[in-house]
C-alpha positions, 0 to 999 in steps of 0.5 A: 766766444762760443756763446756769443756765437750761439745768441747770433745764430738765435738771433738769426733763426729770430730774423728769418721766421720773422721774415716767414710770418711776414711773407704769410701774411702779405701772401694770404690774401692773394686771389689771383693764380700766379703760373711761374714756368722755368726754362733752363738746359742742365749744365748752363748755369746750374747754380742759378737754376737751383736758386731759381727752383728753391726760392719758387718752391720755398714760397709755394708753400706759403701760398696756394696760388702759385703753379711752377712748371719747368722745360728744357729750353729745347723743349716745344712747350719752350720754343713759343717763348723764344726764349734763349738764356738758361735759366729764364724763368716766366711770370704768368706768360699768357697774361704779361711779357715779364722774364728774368734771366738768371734767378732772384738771389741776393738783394733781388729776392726782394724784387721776386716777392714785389712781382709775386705780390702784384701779380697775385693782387692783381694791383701794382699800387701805382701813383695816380702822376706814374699812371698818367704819365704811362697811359700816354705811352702809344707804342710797343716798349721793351725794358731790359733792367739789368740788375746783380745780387750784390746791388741794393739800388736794383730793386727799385728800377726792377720793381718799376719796370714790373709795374710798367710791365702789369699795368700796360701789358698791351704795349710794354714787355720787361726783361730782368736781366742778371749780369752774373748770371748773363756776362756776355749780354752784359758786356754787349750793353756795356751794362757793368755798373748796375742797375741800367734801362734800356727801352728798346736798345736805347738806354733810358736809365743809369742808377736807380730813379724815383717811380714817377722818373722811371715812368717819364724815362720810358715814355721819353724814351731817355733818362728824366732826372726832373719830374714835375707833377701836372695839375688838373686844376683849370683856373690858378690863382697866384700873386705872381706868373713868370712866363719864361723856365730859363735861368731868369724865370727859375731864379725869380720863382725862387726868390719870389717865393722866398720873399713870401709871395707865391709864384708859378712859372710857364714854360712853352719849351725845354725848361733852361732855355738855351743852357739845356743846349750847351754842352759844357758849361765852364764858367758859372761861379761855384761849378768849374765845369757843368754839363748844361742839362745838369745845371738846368737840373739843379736849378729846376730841383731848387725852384721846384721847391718853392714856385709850381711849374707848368712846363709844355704850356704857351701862353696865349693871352695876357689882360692886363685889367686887376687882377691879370688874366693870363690864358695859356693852352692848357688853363687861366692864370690870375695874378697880381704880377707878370715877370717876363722871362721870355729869353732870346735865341741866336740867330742862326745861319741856317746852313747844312751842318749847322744844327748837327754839328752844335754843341760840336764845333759849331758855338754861338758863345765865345765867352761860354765855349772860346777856351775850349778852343784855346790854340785851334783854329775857328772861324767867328761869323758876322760883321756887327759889335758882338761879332767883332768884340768876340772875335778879339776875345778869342784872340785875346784868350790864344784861339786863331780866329778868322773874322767872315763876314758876307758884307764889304765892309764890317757894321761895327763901332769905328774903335771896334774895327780899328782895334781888329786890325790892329789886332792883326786878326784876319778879315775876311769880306764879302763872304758867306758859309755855305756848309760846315762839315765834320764827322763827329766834330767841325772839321771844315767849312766851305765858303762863297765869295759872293762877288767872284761866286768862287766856293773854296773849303777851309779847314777849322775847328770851330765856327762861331756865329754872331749874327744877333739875336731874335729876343722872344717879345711877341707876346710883350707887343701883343699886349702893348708893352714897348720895345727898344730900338734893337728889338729888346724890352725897354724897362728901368732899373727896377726891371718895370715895363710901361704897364703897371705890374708887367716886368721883365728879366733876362736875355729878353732884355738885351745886355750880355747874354750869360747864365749868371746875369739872366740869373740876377736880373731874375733875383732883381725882378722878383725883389722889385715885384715883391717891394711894388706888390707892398706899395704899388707904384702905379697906385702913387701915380694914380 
């Protein structure tokens, strides 16, 4: 036992002069001078002190470079730092705005030797996407990382934030907060599980994120959990461009790459369409319950793995000569295919508290959200077949519901009306919100009986609206493309339009509006494009 004891303790010693001759080397070329400064009251949090001190002075001696100066926080050289935490020690405080409040012990040793390192190269070898995106940050961001010894993760989102901190000294400033060493700020930010970002009071952060994350957090202002890289290029040639990042698009750029054809996707607005607005998603097969910017997450990282996108970008112009042109704000696209994945969105009452309280109460999805309000009281608004069909689900699934309509009679189907009253539903007519109010949640609406002019409150707690559809089709119109009726894309079963090699897929279509159809009909699509772009159909005609 005791020789057993004796080889570890050698094979120790082994590991740490390893270490040293490692550190010698990546300090050996430091050109810059590198002045630490440590402010700390003997007394309060002594032991972080004496940490601080040891490692500052054990790699002086590895490197000329580095200046150690120490004052009491009540010292007048101290007071220009404001700072207020014992111990705070400053990196280079004339040239960046980087402190840590504690000591680098532990894991965060690591983080210590990064900031000596960059600050003594001069350089913080950030990727060219992480430099982009930190050069369009155009006002002051103060990051607070709070971090423990004990956590392997932290150094990642420290060292992220440092080089944050040398690369834009002008605007951002970083503070390493230990939450061993500082309890009390830890308990103020809710900071008990490490490591958390905060950019000015505003947390930005939880976990340990990719650089290029980290950098897009901060310029957002709130956690990215997808980064998409930008490209530079002016001209893109594909096999296909799907114009639409719902959950129609997504899938059709994956099953379009993975039947061999490559494929883009175009998004003007958020990527997932409206499920990166629904709170609560509760009824995609696999996922018993799922956030909606979660699922949209998953579903980029997948198609991200197959089609390039290009989110932010609308496109202005479609020619549809071989091959199509297509010019967005940003660049031109050629393709031999177009799958339109444009979407629809709810129409909306446009009232006060509407937009507010959505996602709280107010709902456009009876078969999304109707469960959650399974023996509560809403009210369904509209007068048309999806109004009156989703108001006999929620009665079906145990909601009281309340049909409002602003008309002196319902506009739908004779069998539809029958079965509401048959139903024992209440109907009420000539009716219109006027607001809906809540603190947090909907708690009441207030009503106009547009005939009597007479306003009264109700108190519910929900409200759903049915009040149609706006289908995204202006850029089908724009190129010819014809629409139905209702104001959808007319297309066969293959998903074709009248022009040769435009298609369509999704809410843009009309039909039942979910998640997991959008997603088959955009599966459908890229199948049907990829068997057309074989054996062209037009070409036959021709």
């Amino acid at each position: 036992m005791a020789d057993h004891n004796h080889s570890e303790h050698i094979h120790d010693h082994e590991q740490e002069l390893q270490a040293q001759a490692e550190l010698i080397r990546l300090f050996e070329g430091i050109t810059n001078k590198i002045p630490l400064i440590l402010l700390a009251n003997p007394g309060k949090n002594d032991l972080f002190s004496q940490a601080a001190r040891k490692l500052i002075r054990s790699v002086r001696e590895l490197t000329d470079k580095i200046t150690f100066l120490e004052f009491d926080l009540n010292h007048k050289k101290a007071k220009k730092w404001n700072a207020e935490y014992s111990p705070t020690l400053l990196f280079d405080p004339e040239r960046y705005s980087i402190r840590w409040l504690g000591a680098p012990m532990g894991e965060e040793g690591r983080t210590f030797v990064e900031a000596i390192s960059m600050l003594g190269y001069g350089r913080t070898d950030l990727n060219e996407e992480s430099k982009k995106i930190l050069q369009k940050i155009d006002s002051r961001r103060h990051i607070k990382v709070f971090v423990s010894p004990t956590c392997p993760y932290c150094p990642q989102q420290a060292v992220n934030g440092l080089k944050a901190a040398i690369e834009r000294p002008d605007l951002i400033s970083l503070e390493i907060i230990d939450v061993q060493a500082n309890p009390e700020l830890a308990e103020r930010y809710s900071a008990q599980s490490v490591p958390q970002v905060y950019a000015n009071e505003k947390l930005i952060a939880v976990g340990a994120q990719q650089e290029e994350l980290f950098m897009l957090s901060l310029e957002k202002m709130e956690q990215q959990t997808v980064f998409i890289p930008e490209s530079d290029a002016s001209e893109v040639e594909t096999d296909l461009v799907i114009i639409g990042g719902g959950p129609a698009g997504l899938t059709a750029g994956i099953y379009a790459a993975r039947s061999g054809l490559r494929a883009v996707v175009i998004e003007k607005d958020a990527l997932g369409g409206q499920v990166a607005n629904t709170p609560v998603v509760e009824n995609y097969p696999g996922l018993t319950q799922v956030g909606g910017k979660a699922l949209v997450d998953l579903m980029v990282s997948h198609a991200l793995e197959y089609a390039k996108i290009f989110p932010g970008e609308e496109v202005m112009d479609i020619s549809t000569d071989d091959p199509i042109e297509i010019v967005t704000t940003r660049r031109r696209f050629s393709a031999k295919a177009v799958l339109l994945a444009t979407g629809a969105r709810h129409r909306t009452l446009d009232v006060l508290g509407e937009t507010r309280l959505s996602g709280h109460g107010v709902t456009y999805c009876s078969t999304c959200d109707g469960p959650l309000f399974k023996g509560k009281k809403v009210i369904m608004v509209g007068g048309g077949d999806s109004a009156v069909t989703e108001a006999l689900h929620l009665n079906n699934i145990g909601v009281e519901v309340t049909l409002v309509h602003r008309r002196d009679q319902l506009r739908a189907q004779e069998h539809l009306i029958k079965r509401i009253m048959d139903s024992g539903i209440s109907v009420v007519l000539n009716t219109e919100v006027k607001e809906i109010r809540g603190n947090k949640q909907v708690e009441e609406v207030e009503l106009l009986n547009n005939v009597t002019n007479k306003t009264y409150t109700l108190n519910v707690d929900g409200i759903f609206i049915a009040v149609g559809y706006m289908p995204a089709v202006e850029l089908a119109k724009k190129i010819g493309v014809e629409i139905t009726p209702e104001g959808f894309i007319k297309h066969d079963s293959r998903h074709r339009t009248n022009i040769p090699g435009i298609y369509s897929a999704g809410d843009v279509e009309g039909g039942f509006k979910q998640i997991v159809t959008a997603a088959g009909q955009g599966s459908e699509a890229a199948l049907a494009i990829f068997e057309d772009l074989m054996n062209p159909y037009w070409k036959k005609e021709d």
